[in-house]
C-alpha positions in Angstrom: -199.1 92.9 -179.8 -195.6 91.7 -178.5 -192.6 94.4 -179.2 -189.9 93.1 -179.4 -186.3 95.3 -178.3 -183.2 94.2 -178.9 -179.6 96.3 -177.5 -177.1 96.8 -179.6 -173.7 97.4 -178.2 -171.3 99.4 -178.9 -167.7 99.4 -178.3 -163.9 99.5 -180.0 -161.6 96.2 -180.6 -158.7 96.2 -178.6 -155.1 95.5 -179.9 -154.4 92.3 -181.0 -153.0 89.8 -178.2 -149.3 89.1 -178.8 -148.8 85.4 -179.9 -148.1 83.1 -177.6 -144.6 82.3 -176.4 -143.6 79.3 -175.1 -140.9 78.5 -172.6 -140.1 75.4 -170.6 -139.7 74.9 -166.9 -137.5 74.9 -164.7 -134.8 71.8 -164.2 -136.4 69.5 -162.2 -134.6 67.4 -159.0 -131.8 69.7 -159.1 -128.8 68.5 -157.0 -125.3 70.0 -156.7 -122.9 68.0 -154.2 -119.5 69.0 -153.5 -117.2 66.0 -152.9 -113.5 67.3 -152.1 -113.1 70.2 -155.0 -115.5 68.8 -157.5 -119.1 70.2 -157.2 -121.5 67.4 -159.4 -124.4 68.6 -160.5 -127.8 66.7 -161.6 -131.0 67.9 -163.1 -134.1 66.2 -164.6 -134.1 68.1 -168.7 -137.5 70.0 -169.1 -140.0 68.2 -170.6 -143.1 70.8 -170.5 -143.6 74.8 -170.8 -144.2 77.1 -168.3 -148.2 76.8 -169.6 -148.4 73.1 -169.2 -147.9 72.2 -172.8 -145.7 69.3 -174.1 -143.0 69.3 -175.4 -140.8 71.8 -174.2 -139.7 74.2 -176.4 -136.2 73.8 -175.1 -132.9 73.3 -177.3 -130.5 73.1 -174.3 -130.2 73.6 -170.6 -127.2 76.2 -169.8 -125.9 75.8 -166.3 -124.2 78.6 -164.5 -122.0 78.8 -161.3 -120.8 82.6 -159.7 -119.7 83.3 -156.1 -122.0 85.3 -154.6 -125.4 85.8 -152.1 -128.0 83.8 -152.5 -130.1 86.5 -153.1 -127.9 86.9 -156.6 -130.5 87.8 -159.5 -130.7 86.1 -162.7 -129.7 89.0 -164.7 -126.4 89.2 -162.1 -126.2 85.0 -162.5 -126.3 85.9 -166.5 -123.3 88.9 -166.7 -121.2 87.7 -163.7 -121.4 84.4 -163.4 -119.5 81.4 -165.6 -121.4 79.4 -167.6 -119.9 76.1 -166.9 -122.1 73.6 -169.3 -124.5 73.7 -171.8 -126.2 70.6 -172.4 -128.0 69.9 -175.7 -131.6 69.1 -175.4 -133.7 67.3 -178.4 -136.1 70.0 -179.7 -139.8 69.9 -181.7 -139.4 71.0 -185.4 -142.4 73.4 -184.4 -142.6 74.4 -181.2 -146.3 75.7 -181.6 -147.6 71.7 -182.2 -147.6 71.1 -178.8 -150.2 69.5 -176.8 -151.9 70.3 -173.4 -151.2 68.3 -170.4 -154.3 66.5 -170.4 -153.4 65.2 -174.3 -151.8 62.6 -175.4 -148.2 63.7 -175.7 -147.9 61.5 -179.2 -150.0 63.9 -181.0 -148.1 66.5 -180.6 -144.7 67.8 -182.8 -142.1 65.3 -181.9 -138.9 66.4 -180.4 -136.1 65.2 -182.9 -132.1 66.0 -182.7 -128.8 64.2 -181.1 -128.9 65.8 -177.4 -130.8 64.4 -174.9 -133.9 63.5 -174.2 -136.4 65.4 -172.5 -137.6 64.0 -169.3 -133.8 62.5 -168.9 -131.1 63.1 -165.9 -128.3 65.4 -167.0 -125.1 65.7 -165.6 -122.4 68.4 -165.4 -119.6 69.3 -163.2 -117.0 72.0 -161.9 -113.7 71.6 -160.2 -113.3 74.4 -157.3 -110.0 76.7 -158.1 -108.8 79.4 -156.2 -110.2 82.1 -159.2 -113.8 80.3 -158.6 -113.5 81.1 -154.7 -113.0 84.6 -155.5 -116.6 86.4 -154.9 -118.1 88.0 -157.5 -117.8 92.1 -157.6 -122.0 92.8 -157.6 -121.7 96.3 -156.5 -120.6 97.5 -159.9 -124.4 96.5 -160.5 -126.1 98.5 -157.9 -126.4 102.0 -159.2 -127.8 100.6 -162.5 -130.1 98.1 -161.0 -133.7 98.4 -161.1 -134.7 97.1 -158.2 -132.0 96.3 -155.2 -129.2 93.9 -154.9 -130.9 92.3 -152.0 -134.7 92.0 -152.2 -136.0 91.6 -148.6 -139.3 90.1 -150.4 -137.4 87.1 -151.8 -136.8 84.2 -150.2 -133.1 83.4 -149.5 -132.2 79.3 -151.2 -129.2 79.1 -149.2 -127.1 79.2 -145.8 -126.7 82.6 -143.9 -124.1 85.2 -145.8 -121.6 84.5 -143.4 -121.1 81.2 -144.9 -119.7 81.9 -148.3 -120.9 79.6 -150.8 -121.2 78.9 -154.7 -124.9 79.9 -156.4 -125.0 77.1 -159.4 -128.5 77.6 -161.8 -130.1 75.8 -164.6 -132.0 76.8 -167.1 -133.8 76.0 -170.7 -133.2 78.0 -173.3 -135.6 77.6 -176.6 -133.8 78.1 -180.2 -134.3 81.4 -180.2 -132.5 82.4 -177.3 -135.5 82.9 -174.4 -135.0 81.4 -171.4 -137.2 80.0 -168.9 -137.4 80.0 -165.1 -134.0 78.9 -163.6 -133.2 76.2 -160.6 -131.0 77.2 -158.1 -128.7 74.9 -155.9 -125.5 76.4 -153.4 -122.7 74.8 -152.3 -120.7 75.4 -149.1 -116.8 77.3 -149.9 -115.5 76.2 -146.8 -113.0 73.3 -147.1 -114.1 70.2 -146.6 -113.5 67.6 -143.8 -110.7 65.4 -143.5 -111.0 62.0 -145.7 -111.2 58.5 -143.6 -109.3 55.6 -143.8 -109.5 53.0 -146.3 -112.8 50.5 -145.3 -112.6 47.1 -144.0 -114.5 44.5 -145.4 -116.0 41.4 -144.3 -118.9 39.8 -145.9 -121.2 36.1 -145.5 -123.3 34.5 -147.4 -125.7 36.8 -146.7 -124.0 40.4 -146.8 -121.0 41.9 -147.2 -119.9 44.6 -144.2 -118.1 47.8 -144.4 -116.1 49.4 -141.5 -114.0 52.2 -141.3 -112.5 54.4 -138.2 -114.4 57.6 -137.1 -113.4 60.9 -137.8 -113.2 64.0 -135.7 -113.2 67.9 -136.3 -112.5 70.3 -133.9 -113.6 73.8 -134.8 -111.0 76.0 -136.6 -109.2 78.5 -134.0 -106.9 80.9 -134.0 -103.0 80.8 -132.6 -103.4 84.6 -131.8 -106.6 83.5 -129.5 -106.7 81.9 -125.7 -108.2 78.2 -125.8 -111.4 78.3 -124.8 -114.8 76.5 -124.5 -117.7 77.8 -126.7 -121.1 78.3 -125.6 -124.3 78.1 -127.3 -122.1 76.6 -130.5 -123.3 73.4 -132.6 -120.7 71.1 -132.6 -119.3 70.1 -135.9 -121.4 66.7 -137.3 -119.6 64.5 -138.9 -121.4 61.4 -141.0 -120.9 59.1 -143.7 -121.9 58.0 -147.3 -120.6 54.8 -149.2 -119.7 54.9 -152.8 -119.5 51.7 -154.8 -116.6 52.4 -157.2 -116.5 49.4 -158.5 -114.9 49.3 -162.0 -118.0 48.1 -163.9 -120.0 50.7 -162.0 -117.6 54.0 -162.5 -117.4 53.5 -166.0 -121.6 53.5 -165.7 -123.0 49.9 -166.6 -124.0 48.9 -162.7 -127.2 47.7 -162.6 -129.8 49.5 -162.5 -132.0 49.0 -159.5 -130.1 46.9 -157.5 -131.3 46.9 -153.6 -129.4 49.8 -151.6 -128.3 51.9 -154.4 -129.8 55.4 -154.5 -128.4 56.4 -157.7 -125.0 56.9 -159.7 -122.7 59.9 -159.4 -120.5 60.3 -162.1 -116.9 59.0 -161.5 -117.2 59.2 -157.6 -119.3 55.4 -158.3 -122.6 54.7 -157.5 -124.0 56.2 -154.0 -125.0 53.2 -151.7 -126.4 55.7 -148.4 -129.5 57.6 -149.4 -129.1 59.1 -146.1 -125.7 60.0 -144.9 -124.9 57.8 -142.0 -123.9 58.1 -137.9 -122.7 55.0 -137.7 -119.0 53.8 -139.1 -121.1 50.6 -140.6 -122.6 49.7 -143.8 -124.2 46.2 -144.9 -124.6 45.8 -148.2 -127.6 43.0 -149.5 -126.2 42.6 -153.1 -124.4 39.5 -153.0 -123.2 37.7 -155.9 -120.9 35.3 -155.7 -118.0 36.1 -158.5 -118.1 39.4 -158.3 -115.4 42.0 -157.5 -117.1 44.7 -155.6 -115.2 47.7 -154.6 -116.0 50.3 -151.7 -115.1 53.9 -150.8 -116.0 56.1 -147.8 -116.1 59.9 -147.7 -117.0 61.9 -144.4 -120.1 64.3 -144.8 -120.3 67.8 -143.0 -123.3 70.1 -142.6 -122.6 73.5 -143.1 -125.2 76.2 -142.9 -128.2 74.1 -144.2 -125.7 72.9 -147.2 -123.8 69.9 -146.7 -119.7 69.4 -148.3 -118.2 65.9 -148.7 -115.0 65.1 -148.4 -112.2 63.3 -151.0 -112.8 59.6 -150.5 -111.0 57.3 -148.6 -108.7 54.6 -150.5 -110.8 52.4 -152.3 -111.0 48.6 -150.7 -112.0 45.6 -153.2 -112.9 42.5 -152.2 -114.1 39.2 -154.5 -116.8 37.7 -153.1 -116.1 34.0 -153.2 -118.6 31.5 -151.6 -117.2 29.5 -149.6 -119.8 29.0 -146.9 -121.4 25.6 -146.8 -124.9 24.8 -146.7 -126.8 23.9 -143.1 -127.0 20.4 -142.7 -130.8 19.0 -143.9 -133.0 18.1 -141.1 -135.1 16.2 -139.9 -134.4 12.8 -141.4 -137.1 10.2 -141.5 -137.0 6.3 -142.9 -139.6 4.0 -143.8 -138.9 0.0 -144.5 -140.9 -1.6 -147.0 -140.4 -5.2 -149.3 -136.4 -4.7 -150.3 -136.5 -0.8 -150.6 -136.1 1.8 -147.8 -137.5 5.2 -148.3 -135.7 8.5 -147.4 -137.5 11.8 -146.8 -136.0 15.0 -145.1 -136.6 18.7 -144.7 -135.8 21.0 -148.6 -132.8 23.1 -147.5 -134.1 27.2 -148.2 -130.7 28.3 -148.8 -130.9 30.2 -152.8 -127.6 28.6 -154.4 -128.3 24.8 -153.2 -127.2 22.4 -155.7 -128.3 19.6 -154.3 -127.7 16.1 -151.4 -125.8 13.6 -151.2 -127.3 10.5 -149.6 -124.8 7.9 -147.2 -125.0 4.7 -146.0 -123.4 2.3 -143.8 -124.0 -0.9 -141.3 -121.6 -0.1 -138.7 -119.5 3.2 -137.5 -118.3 4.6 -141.7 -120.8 5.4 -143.9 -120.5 5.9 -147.5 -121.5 7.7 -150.9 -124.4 5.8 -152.1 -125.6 8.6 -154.7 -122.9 10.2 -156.9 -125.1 11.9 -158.5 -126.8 14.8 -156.7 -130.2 14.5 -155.4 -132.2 17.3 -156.5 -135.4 16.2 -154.3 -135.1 15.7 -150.4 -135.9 11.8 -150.8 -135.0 9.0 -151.8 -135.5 5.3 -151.9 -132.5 2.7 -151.5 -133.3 -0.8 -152.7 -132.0 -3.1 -150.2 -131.1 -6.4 -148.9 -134.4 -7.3 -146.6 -133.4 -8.1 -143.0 -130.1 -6.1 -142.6 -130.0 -3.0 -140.8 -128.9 0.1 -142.4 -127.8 3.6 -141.3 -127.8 6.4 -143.3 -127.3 10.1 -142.9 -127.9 13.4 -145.9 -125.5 16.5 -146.7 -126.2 19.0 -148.9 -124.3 20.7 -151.5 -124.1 24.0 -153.0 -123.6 25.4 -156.6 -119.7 26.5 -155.5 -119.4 22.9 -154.4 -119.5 23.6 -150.6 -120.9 21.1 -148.4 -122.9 20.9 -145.7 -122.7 18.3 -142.4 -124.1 15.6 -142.0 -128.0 15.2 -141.0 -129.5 13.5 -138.0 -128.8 9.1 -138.4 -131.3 7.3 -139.1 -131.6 3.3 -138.8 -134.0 1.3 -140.9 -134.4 -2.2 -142.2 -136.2 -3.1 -144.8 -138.2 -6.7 -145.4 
């Protein structure tokens, strides 16, 4: 006989879980470059929670700005800092039909409304008065803080505190008024270096060249100190980015794309340099012959791990007009046969060639013998057998420019 004992356990139900509640993330590819007194800032919208899910339960991104340590807290961002922008964000009708991450994100609760999109670049800005240099008064929250004003366990985002800077933060907010984790950028408060001189511009038909002078910063003394020579001090770093500000592409229909560009910004143009540069040089690829293309230069200083921009330079425009000619073809060969002489040279490689033209003579002149433009490199000439010919081949280009002549070459046909 098999017994058979079965355990029965018991035990008490615990409270009910609280539902979940769903936030988004942070801003994404958050960016916050100061250019004279304007601070432009740039942020990817949310387009997940914080557990994964899509889409964000997001109805807009607030972004705030306060003068302060890094090591400002959110709660100090929220009651002393500005709120500069608040950016409305397209938002599911219900936030709990979202999907996980490894779900198609068309089954889930669309997001519907007129702000933006989520997953999109947003923009805002702030112009730098003299009330937003003022730092912002944080020991009125010490006493009452929880935990202290600077938390040696978190890790700083910005430059040393002897470099006073600007905290800016982004964050999603859902419809009812939660918010989720914030992104932080800093800016430098130190003024900025000294703007260039308007560019110089050249250009081929291959690239067009900007130039402009150097610029030099000493370090800021004192008339109340000796002159002196400091030891152990980095020296001041001065580079360079290039700013298309081109009409077409301030007012935000540039092309999209394009070789060289590394992204627009705003009504300072379209940011050619996706490194700032050492040089006082910049060749630019995107040649198009018509085209009025516009450049502006602003010096780029590195302060405490942050980097400041200066105003630009005057703006130099240039219309790029083609009036280079073709290369002259090479290579010209000729064959005689019964009353026709045939023609064959090397294809020019340049991208705008229109076409040759083919000349002929018997003596010292030669002359047009194909009004028409060749859009092949041969040709065959029916001629009068036993008379000797020379002939030579330019080549043309869609502006009309055209090329010298090719190698001579003597035939005669039979």
């Amino acid at each position: 006989m098999i017994a058979v004992i079965t355990t029965i356990s018991c035990g008490k139900t615990g409270p009910p879980l609280p539902p979940l509640v769903r936030v988004p993330v942070a801003p994404a590819n958050v960016s916050a470059d100061r250019r004279g007194a304007t601070v432009d800032l740039r942020f990817t919208v949310p387009s997940a929670n914080t557990d994964n899910s899509r889409p964000a339960n997001i109805e807009r991104v607030d972004v705030y700005a306060i003068t302060a340590p890094a090591s400002v807290t959110d709660e100090q961002m929220l009651k002393r800092g500005t709120r500069i922008a608040s950016i409305d964000v397209k938002a599911p009708v219900d936030p709990d039909k979202a999907v996980d991450e490894d779900q198609p994100v068309e089954d889930a609760d669309p997001a519907v409304g007129t702000g933006l999109d989520q997953g999109v670049e947003a923009h805002a800005s702030e112009t730098l008065t003299a009330d937003v240099l003022s730092p912002a008064d944080l020991l009125k929250d010490v006493k009452r803080a929880r935990k202290p004003l600077f938390d040696e366990n978190r890790p700083l985002t910005g430059p040393p505190s002897a470099v006073p800077a600007r905290v800016y933060a982004a964050v999603g907010v859902t419809r009812d008024g939660k918010r989720g984790p914030w992104a932080r950028r800093l800016v430098p408060l130190v003024p900025p270096p000294p703007a260039p001189a308007a560019p110089t511009i050249d250009y081929d038909e291959k690239a067009i060249t900007v130039t402009w002078g150097s610029i030099r910063r000493a370090p800021e003394t004192s008339e109340a100190v000796l002159p002196s020579r400091a030891i152990g001090t980095t020296p001041i770093v001065i580079r360079y980015n290039v700013y298309d500000v081109s009409p077409a592409v301030v007012n935000g229909t540039s092309q999209a794309g394009q070789a060289g560009q590394s992204g627009a910004t705003g009504n300072a143009g379209t940011k050619l340099t996706p490194t700032a540069l050492d040089e006082t040089k910049f060749v630019d690829t995107r040649m198009a012959w018509g085209e009025r293309r516009c450049y502006a230069v602003r010096a780029v200083e590195s302060v405490g791990g942050m980097t400041i921009e200066s105003d630009a330079a005057d703006p130099k425009c240039k219309t790029l007009t083609d009036t280079f000619p073709p290369v002259a073809p090479a290579n010209l060969k000729s064959v005689g046969s019964e009353g026709v002489i045939n023609l064959i040279w090397d294809a020019n490689g340049e991208s705008d060639l229109a076409g040759y033209l083919v000349f002929r003579g018997t003596g010292g002149d030669l002359g047009l013998i194909t009004p028409t433009l060749l859009t092949e490199a041969h040709f065959e000439d029916p001629v009068r057998p036993g008379t000797r010919y020379v002939y030579a081949v330019k080549a043309v280009d869609k502006s009309g420019n055209v090329s010298g002549f090719s190698n001579r070459q003597e035939e005669t046909a039979r």
